[in-house]
C-alpha positions in Angstrom: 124.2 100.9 111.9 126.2 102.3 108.8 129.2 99.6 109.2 130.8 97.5 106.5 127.8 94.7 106.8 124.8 97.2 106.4 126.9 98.5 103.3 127.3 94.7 101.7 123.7 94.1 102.5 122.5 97.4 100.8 124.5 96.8 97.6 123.6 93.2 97.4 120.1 94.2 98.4 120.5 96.5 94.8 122.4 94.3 92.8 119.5 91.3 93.2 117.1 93.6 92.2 118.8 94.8 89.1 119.5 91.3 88.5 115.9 90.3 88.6 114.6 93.5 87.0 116.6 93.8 84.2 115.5 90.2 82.9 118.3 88.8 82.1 117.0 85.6 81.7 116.2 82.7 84.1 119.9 82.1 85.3 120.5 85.6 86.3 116.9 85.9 87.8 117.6 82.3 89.8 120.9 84.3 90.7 118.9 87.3 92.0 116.9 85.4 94.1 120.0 83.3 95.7 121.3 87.1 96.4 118.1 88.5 98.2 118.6 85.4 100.3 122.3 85.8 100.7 121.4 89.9 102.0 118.3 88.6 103.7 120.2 86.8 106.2 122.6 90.3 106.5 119.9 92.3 107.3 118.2 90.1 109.7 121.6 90.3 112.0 122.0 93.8 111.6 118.3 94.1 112.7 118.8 91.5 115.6 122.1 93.0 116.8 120.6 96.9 116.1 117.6 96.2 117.9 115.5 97.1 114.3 112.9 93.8 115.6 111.1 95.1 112.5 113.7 95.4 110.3 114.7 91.7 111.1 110.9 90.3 111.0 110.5 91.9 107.4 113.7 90.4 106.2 113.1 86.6 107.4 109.3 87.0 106.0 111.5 88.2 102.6 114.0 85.3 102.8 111.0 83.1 102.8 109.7 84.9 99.7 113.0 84.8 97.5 113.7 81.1 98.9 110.5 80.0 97.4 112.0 82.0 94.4 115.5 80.0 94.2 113.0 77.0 94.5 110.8 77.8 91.3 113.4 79.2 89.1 116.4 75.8 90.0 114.7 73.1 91.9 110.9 73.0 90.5 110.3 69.4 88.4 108.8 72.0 86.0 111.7 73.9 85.5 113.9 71.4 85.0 112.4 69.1 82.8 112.3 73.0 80.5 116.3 72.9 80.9 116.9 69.6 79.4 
């Protein structure tokens, strides 16, 4: 580990936190979700290809999590009918 890709994902991993922490409001909490996704997938390769099996199960059990996140905060009917 320690290569460009484990840096991008730890950043991104901090910046979508930040994003979702910091409240924002909805669009940059919808934004920190599609982020933890984005790194999700980063860190499930660099636990595949570093043989971190743990590492990678967490990460796809998370990237269902924040899915289901980009899901209620852009896609839900609820949601949307609010941003009309």
């Amino acid at each position: 580990m320690n290569g460009p890709i484990d840096w991008i994902a730890s950043i991104g991993t901090v910046l979508a936190a930040s994003l979702i922490a910091f409240d924002l409001g909805r669009r940059a909490t919808a934004w920190g979700f599609v982020l933890f996704c984005v790194v999700a997938v980063l860190w499930i390769y660099i636990g595949l290809t570093s043989d971190a099996i743990p590492l990678a199960l967490m990460n796809g059990v998370l990237l269902l999590i924040n899915a289901w996140g980009v899901w209620q905060y852009w896609f839900h009917p609820k949601n949307r009918a609010e941003q009309s």
